[in-house]
C-alpha positions in Angstrom: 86.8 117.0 134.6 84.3 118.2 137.1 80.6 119.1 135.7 78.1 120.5 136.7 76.1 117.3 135.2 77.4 114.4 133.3 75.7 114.1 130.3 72.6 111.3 129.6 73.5 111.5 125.8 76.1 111.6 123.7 75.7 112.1 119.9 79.3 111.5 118.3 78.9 112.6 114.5 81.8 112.7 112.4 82.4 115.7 110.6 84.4 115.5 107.6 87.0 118.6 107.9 87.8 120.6 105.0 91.8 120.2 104.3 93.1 123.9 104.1 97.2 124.4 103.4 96.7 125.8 107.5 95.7 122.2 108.3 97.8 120.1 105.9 101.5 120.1 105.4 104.1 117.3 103.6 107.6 116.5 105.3 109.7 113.5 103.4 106.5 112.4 102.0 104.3 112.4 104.9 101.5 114.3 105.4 100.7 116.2 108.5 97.2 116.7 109.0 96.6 118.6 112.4 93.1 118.9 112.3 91.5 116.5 114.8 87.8 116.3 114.3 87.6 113.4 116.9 89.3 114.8 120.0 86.5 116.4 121.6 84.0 113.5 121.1 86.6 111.6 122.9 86.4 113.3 125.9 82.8 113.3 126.2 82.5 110.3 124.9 84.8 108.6 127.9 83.1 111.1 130.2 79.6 109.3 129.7 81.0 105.8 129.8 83.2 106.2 133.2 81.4 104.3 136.4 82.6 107.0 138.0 81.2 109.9 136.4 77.8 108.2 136.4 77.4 107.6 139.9 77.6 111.4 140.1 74.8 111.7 137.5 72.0 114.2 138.3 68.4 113.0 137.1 67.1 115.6 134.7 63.7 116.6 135.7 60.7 118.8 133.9 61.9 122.1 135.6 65.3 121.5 134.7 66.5 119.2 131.8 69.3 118.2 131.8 72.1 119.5 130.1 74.0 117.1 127.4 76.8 117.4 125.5 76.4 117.1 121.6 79.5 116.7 119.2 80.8 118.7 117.8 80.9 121.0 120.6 81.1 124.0 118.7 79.8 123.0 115.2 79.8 126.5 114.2 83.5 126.5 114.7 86.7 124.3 113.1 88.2 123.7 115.7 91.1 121.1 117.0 93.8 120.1 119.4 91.6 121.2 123.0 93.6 122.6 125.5 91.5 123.0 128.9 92.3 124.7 131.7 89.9 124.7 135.0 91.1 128.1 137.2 88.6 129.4 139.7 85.1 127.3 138.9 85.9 128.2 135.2 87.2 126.2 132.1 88.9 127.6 129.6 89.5 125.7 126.1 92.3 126.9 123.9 92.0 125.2 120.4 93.4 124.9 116.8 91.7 127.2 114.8 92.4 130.1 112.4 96.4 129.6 112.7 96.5 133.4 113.2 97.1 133.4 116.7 94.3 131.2 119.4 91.4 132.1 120.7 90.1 130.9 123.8 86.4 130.0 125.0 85.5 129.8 128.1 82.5 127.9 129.8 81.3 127.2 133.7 79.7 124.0 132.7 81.6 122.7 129.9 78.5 122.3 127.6 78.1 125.8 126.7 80.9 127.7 125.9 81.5 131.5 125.0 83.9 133.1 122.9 85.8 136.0 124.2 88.5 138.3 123.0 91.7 136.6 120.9 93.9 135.5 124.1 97.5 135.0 121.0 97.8 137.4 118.2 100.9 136.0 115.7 102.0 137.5 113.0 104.0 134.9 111.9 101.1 132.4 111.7 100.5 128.6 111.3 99.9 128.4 115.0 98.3 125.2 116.0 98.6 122.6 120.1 98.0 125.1 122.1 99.0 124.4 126.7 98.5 127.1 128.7 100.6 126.5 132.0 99.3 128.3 135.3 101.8 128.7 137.5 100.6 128.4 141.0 103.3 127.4 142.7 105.4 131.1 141.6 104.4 134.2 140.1 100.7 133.5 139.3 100.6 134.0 135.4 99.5 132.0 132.8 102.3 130.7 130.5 101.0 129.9 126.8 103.0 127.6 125.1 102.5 127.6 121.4 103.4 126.0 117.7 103.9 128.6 114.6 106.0 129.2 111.6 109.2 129.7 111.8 110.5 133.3 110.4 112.3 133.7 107.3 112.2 130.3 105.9 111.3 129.1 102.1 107.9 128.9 101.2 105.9 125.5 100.7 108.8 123.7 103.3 107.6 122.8 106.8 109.6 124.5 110.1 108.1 124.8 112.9 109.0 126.3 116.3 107.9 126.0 119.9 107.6 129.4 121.7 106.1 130.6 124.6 104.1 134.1 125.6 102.6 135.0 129.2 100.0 136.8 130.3 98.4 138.0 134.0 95.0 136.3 133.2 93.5 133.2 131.4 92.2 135.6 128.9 95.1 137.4 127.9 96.2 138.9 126.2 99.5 136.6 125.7 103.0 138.7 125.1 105.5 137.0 123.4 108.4 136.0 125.1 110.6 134.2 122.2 111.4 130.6 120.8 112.6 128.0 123.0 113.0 125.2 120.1 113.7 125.4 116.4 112.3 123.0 114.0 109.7 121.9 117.0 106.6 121.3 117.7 103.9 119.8 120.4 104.8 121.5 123.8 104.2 120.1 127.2 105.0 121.3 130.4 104.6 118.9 133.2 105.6 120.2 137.1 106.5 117.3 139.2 105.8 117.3 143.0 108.7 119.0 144.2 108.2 121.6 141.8 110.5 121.2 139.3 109.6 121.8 135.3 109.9 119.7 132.5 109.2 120.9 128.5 108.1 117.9 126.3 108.3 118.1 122.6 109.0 116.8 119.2 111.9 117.7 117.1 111.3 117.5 113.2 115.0 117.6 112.2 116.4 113.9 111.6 112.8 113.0 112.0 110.3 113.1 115.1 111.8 112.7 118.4 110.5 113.6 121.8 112.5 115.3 124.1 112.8 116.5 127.5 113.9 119.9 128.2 114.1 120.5 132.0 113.4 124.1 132.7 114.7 126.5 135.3 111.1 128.4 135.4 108.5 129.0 132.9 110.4 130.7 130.2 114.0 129.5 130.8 115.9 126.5 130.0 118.3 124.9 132.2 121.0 122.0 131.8 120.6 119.6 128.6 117.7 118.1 126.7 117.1 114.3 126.2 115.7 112.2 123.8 113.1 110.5 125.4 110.7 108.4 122.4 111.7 107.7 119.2 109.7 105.8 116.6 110.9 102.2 117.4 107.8 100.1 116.9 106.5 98.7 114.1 103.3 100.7 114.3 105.3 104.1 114.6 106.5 103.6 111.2 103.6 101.9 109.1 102.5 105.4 107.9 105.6 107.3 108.2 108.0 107.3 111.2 106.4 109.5 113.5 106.2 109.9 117.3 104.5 113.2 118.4 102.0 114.9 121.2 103.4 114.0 124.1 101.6 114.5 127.7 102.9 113.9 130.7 101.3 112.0 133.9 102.0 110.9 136.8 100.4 108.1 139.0 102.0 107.1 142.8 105.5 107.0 141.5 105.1 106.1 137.8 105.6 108.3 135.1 103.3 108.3 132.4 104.2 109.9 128.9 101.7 109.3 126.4 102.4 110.3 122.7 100.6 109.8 119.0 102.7 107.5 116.4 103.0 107.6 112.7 101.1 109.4 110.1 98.2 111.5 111.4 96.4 111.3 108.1 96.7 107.8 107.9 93.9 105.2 108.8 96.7 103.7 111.6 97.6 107.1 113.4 97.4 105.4 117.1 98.3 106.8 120.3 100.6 104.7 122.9 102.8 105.6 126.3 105.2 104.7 127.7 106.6 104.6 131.4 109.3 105.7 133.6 110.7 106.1 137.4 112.0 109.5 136.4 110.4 113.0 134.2 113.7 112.4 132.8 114.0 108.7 131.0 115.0 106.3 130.5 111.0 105.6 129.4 110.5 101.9 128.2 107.4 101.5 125.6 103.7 99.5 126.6 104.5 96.1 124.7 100.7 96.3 123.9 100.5 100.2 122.0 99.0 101.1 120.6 96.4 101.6 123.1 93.8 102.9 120.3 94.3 103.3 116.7 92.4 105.5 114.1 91.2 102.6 111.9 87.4 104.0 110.8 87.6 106.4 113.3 89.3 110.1 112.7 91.6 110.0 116.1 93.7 112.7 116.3 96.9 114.0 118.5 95.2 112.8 121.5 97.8 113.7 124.0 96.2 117.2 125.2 93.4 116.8 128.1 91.8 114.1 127.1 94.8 112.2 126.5 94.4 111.4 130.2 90.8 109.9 129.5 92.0 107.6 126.7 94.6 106.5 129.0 91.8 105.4 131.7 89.4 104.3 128.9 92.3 101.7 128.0 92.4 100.5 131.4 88.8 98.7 131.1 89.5 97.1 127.9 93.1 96.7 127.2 96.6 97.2 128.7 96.3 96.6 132.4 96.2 94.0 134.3 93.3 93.2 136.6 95.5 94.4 139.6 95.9 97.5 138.4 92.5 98.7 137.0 90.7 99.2 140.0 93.5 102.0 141.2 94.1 103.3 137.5 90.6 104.1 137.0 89.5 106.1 140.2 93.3 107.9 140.1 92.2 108.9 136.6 89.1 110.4 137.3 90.1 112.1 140.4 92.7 113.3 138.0 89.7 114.3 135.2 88.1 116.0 138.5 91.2 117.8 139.5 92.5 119.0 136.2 96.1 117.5 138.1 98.4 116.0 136.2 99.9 114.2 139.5 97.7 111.6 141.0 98.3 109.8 144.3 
């Protein structure tokens, strides 16, 4: 991500997150917990340990101290899955919050942020992993990309539905433009280099797949889905069988898609990837996911923005060979600087 300043300091405290019906519902026995106190100290936190970032470092001085990121980053605020978006010198971050809609904060230095007007209103509620798509390439909007209840279903059950709204600005307001998968949830749209779209998601029926959905533009589907992850791995399955949050990257030729497995509540909710030649499979599993697991930690549905961090954090430490760390961490933070999801 490009700052102004990198921090000098982080101060990662834990917040213990109060578990509202919005936050917390059961499928088969497993509880999905999608508040994610940890994701934002994450980001920061990789942010302040990259060689990268610190070579950029500015040297606070009396006239101007430096500015430093303190977790959490908006402790008035509960706030989880962050979305960012970097258009025109400006970020703006679309979280979980109320579940009545999103609301989206925008900042020019990504340590202070400001709240402006709702961007989603939803009626239907239980809205939560936000991605707001800008499409450059085409007609300019901003394509919003969003979780909520499905309509007309019983009470105290879990279905969800992916949908997406558009809007001429960042801001919004976002106007619905329909459901584009039942009994979803978790959407990703990745555009590869020749400017074709692919949706990544998670189907709860027959329990939690990823698929691919290639699209025709934004807001239309086109040709047939695939199943792209399933859980497989041991580690998937020791909380309840669960792969979910995908994110999509891309690095030289490689495909990257990175995902969350098993139960999010659980103290072994982990995130792992997994790699391809293709956006559209066949993907074949690290043998060494996870790359991070919750254990005392509170991780959380890391694939959003700083799933891409994580991803470069692992290269120092685990996962990579020494060949390919060197490469893998610049092309990550160029990618952090960029806000790309392609880097060469």
């Amino acid at each position: 991500m490009k700052v102004a300043r990198i921090a000098t300091e982080v101060n990662c405290q834990d917040r213990k997150r109060s578990k509202t019906p919005a936050c917390i519902t059961t499928i088969k026995g497993y509880s999905l917990h999608r508040m994610r106190p940890m994701t934002t100290v994450l980001v920061l936190a990789a942010l302040a340990i990259c060689p990268c970032a610190r070579a950029a470092r500015v040297t606070a001085t009396a006239q101007a101290p430096a500015k430093t990121y303190r977790n959490p980053l908006l402790p008035e605020r509960e706030i989880a899955d962050p979305f960012v978006l970097r258009v025109d010198g400006k970020y703006y971050l679309y979280p979980t919050t109320d579940s009545r809609g999103y609301e989206v904060f925008v900042s020019d230095d990504m340590v202070h942020w400001d709240r402006k007007a709702r961007a989603f209103m939803d009626p239907r509620g239980g809205d939560w992993a936000p991605e707001v798509f800008h499409n450059r390439r085409g007609d300019g909007k901003f394509y919003l990309y969003y979780t909520d209840n499905m309509p007309g279903m019983p009470a105290g059950e879990m279905h969800k539905q992916i949908g997406v709204a558009v809007a001429e600005s960042p801001l919004g307001p976002f106007i619905d433009k329909g459901q584009l998968a039942p009994e979803s949830i978790d959407a990703d749209l990745f555009q590869d280099d020749d400017g074709s779209l692919y949706l990544y998601y998670v189907e709860l029926a027959g329990g939690f797949k990823i698929f691919v959905q290639p699209m025709a533009d934004p807001l239309h589907k086109k040709g047939e889905r695939k199943v792209m992850i399933r859980p497989t791995e041991e580690w998937e399955k020791r909380s309840g069988e669960v792969t979910e949050g995908p994110f999509m990257l891309k690095h030289k030729s490689t495909y990257y898609l990175t995902y969350s497995g098993t139960g999010a509540d659980s103290p072994n909710y982990g995130i792992g990837y997994a790699t391809s030649k293709s956006a559209a499979c066949p993907f074949v599993k690290y043998a060494g996911n996870p790359m991070r697991a919750r254990s005392t930690r509170a991780y959380r549905h890391e694939c959003r923005v700083h799933c891409a961090i994580m991803f470069w954090s692992s290269t120092k430490d685990c996962g990579f060979s020494e060949a390919h760390r060197p490469s893998m961490q610049c092309a990550f933070i160029e990618r952090i600087n960029s806000f790309n999801r392609i880097i060469n």
